[in-house]
FIMARZA-21828 format. One record per residue: residue number from 1; residue in three letters; x, y, z of N, C-alpha, C, CB in turn. Coordinates in steps of 0.1 Angstrom, whole numbers, always signed. Each point is the difference from the previous one (the first is absolute). Glycine has a CB too. Example, Ala and Ser with C-alpha at 12.3 -4.5 7.8 and 13.67 -1.06 7.14 Angstrom:
REM FIMARZA-21828
1 / ALA / +132 / -57 / +78 / -9 / +12 / +0 / +9 / +12 / +0 / -19 / -12 / +12
2 / SER / +15 / +23 / -19 / +9 / +11 / +0 / -8 / +11 / +8 / +12 / -6 / -22
END
This chain:
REM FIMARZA-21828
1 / UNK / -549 / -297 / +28 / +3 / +13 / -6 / +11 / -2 / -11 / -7 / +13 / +21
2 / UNK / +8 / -6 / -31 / +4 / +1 / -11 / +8 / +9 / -6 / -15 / -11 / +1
3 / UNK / +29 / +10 / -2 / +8 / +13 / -4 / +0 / +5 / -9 / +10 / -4 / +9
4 / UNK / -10 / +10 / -18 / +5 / +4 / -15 / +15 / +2 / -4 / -21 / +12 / +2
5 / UNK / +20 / -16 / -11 / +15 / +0 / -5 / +5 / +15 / -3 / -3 / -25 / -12
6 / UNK / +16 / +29 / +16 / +2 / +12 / -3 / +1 / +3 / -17 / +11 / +1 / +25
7 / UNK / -12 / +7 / -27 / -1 / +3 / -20 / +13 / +9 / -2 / -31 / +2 / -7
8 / UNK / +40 / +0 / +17 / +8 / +11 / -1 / +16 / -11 / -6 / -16 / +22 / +23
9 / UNK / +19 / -13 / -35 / +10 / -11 / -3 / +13 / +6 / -1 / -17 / -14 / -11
10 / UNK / +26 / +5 / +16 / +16 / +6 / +6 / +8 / +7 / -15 / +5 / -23 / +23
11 / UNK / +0 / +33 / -23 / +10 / +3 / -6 / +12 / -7 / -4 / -10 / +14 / +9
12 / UNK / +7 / -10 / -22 / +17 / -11 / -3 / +14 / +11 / -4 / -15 / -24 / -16
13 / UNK / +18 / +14 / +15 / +14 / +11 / -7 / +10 / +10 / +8 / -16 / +2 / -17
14 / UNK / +22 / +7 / +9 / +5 / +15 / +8 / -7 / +6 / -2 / +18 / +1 / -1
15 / UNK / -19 / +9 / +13 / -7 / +14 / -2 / +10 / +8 / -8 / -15 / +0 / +24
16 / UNK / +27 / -1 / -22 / +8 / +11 / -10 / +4 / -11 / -9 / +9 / +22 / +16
17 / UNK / +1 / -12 / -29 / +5 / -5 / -8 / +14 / -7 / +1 / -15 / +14 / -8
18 / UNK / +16 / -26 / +4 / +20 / -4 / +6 / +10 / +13 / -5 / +0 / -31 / -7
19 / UNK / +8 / +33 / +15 / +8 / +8 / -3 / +11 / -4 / -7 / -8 / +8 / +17
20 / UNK / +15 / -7 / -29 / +15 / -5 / -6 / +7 / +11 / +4 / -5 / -15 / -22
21 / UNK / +13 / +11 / +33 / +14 / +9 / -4 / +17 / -5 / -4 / -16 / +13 / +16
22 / UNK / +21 / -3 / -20 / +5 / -3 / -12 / +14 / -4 / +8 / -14 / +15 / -19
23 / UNK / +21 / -21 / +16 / +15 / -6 / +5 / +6 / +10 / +5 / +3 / -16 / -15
24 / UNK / -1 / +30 / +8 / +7 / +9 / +3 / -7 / +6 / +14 / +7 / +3 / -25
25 / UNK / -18 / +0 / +25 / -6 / +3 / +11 / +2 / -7 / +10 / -13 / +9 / -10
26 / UNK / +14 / -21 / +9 / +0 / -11 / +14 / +13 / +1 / +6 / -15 / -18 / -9
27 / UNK / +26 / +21 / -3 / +15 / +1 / +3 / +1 / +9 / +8 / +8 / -6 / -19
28 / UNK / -13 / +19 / +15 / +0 / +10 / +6 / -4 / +8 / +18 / +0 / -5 / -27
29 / UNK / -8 / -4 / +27 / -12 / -1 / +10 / +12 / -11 / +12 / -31 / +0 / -21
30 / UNK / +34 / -10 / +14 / +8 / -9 / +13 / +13 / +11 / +2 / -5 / -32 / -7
31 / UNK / +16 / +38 / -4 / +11 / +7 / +6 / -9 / +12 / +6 / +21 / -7 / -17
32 / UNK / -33 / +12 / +17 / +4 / +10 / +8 / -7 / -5 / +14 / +1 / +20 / -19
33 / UNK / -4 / -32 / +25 / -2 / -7 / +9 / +13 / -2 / +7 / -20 / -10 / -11
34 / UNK / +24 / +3 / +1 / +13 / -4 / +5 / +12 / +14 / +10 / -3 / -21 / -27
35 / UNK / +4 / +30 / +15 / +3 / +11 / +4 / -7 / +5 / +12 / +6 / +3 / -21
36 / UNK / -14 / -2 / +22 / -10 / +5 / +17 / +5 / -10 / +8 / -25 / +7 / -6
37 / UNK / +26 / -22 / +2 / +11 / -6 / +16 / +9 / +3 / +2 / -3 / -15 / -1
38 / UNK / +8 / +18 / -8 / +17 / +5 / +2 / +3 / +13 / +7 / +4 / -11 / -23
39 / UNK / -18 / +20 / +22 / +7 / +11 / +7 / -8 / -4 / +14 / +5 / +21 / -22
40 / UNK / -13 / -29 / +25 / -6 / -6 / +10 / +10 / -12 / +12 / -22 / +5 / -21
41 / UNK / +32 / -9 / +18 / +4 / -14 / +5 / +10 / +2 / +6 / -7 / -13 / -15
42 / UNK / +17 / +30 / +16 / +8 / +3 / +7 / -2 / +7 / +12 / +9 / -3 / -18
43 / UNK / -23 / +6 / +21 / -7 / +8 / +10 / -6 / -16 / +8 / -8 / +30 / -15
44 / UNK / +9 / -40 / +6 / -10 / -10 / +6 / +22 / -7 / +7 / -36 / -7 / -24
45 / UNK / +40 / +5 / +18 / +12 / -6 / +5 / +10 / +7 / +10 / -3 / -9 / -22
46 / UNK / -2 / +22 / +25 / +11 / +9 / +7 / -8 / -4 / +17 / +8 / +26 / -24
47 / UNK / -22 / -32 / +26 / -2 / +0 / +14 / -7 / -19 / -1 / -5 / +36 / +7
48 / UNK / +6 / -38 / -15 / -4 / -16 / -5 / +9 / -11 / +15 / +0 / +7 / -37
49 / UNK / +9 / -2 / +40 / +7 / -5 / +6 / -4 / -1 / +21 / +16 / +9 / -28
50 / UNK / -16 / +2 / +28 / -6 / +10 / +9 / -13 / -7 / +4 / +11 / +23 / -12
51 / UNK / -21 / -27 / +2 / -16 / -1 / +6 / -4 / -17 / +2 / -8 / +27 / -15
52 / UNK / +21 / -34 / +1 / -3 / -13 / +3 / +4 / -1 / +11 / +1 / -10 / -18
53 / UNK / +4 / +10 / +34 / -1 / -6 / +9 / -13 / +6 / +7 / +24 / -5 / -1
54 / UNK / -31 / +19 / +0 / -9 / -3 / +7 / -13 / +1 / -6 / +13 / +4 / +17
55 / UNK / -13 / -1 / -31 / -16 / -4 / -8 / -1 / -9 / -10 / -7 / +21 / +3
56 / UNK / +12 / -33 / -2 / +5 / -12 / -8 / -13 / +0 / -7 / +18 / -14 / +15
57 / UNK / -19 / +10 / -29 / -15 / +3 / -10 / -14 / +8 / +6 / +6 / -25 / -10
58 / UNK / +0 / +37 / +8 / -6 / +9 / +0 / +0 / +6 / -10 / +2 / +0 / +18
59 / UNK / -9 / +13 / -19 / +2 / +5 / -15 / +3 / +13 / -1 / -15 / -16 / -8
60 / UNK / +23 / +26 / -3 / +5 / +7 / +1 / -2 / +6 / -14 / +13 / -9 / +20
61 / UNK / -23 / +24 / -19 / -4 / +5 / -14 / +13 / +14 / +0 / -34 / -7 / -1
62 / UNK / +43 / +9 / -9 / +4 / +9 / -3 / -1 / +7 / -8 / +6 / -8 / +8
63 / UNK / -5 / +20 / -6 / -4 / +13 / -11 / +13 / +4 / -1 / -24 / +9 / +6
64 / UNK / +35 / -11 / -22 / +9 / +3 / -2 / +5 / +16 / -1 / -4 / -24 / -9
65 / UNK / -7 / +32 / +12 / +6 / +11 / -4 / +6 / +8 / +12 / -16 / -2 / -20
66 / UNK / +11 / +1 / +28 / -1 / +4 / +17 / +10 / -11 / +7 / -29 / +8 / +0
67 / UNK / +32 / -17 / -6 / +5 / -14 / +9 / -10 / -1 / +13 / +27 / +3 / -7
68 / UNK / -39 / -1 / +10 / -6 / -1 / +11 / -3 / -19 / -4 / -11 / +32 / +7
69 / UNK / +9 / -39 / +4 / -8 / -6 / +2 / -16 / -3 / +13 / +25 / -4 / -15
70 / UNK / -28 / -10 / +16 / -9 / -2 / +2 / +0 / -15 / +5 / -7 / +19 / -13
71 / UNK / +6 / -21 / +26 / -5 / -16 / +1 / -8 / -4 / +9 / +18 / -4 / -6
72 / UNK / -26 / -6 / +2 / -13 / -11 / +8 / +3 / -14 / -3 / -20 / +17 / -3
73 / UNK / +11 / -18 / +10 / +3 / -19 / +3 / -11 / -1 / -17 / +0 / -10 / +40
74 / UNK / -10 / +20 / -39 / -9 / -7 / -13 / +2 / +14 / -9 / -23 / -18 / +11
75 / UNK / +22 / +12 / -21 / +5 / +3 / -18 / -7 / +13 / +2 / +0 / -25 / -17
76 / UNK / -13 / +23 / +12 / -8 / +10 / -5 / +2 / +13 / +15 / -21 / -22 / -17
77 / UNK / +21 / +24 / +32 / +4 / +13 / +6 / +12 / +3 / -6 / -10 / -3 / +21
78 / UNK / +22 / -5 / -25 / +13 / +9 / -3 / -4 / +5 / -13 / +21 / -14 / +12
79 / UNK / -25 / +10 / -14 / -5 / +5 / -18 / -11 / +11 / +4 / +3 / -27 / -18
80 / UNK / -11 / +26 / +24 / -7 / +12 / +5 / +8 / +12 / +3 / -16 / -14 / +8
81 / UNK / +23 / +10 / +2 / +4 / +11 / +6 / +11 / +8 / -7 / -7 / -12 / +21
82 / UNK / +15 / +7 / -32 / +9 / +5 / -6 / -13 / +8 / -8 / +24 / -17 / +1
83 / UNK / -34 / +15 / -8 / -8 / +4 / -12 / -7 / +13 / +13 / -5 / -28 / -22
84 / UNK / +4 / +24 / +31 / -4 / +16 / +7 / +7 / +10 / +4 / -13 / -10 / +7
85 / UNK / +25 / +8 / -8 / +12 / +9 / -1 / +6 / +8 / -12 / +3 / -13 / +16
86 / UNK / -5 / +5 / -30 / +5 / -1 / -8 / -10 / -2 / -8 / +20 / -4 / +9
87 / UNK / -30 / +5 / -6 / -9 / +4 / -15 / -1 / +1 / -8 / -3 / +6 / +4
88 / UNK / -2 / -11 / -18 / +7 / +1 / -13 / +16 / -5 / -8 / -15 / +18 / +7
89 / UNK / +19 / -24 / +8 / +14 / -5 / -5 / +3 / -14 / -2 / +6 / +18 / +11
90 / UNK / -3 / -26 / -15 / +2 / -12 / -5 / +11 / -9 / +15 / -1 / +12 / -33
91 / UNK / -2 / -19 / +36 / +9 / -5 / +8 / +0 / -17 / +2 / -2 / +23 / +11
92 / UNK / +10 / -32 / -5 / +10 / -12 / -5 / -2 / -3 / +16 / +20 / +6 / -24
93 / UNK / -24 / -19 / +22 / -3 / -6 / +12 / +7 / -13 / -2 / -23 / +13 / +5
94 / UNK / +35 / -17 / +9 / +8 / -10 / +2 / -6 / -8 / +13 / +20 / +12 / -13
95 / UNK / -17 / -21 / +11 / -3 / -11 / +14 / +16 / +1 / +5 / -23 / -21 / -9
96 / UNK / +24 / +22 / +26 / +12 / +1 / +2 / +3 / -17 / +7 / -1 / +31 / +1
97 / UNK / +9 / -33 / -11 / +13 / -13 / +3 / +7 / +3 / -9 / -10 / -20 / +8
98 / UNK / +21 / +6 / -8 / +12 / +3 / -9 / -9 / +1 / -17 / +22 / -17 / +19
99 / UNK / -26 / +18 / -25 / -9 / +0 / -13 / +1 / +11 / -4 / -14 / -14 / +5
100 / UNK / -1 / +19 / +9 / -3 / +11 / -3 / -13 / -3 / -8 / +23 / +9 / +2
101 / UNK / -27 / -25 / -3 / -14 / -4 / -6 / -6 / -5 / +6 / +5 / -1 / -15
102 / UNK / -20 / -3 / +10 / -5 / -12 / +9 / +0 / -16 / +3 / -9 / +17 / -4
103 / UNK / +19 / -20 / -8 / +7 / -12 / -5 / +4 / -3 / -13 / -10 / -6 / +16
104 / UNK / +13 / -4 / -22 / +9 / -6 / -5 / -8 / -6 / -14 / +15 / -3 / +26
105 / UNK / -15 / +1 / -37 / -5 / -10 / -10 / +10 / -3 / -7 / -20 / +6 / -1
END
């Protein structure tokens, strides 16, 4: 028996168009990032201390406006569960050790 070759031929390229954005925008885009840590990293530092002894890399999503947080052993529930409380709200997710990351480059 004898197969036929498929005639269906792969797509190249992008489906969308490259995006240029402009220096100013990119500037803009990291300070107000940057700015969201900042109001983010003192709610993460005030109990940071507190949880490294008993949830050592774990992870911890905060929603700066509430100072509530959120923690699980995996990424994506703390980040769930802040986004089901907080709906619509932007929130900052730390790994808790001395960092506050998942390591080092």
């Amino acid at each position: 028996m004898t197969y036929d070759k498929s005639t269906r031929t792969a797509r190249r390229g992008r489906i969308f168009p490259e995006i240029q954005w402009t220096e100013e925008y990119l500037a803009q885009r990291e300070a107000e990032r940057e700015a969201f840590y900042q109001r983010c990293k003192p709610v993460f530092d005030k109990v940071k201390t507190e949880l490294i002894e008993t949830h050592y890399n774990w992870y911890i999503a905060v929603e700066p406006d509430s100072g509530e947080y959120f923690i699980d052993k995996n990424l994506e529930v703390a980040s769930h569960q802040c986004r089901d409380k907080y709906s619509g709200k932007i929130h900052y997710t730390f790994r808790i050790n001395e960092t506050g990351t998942c390591g080092t480059i």
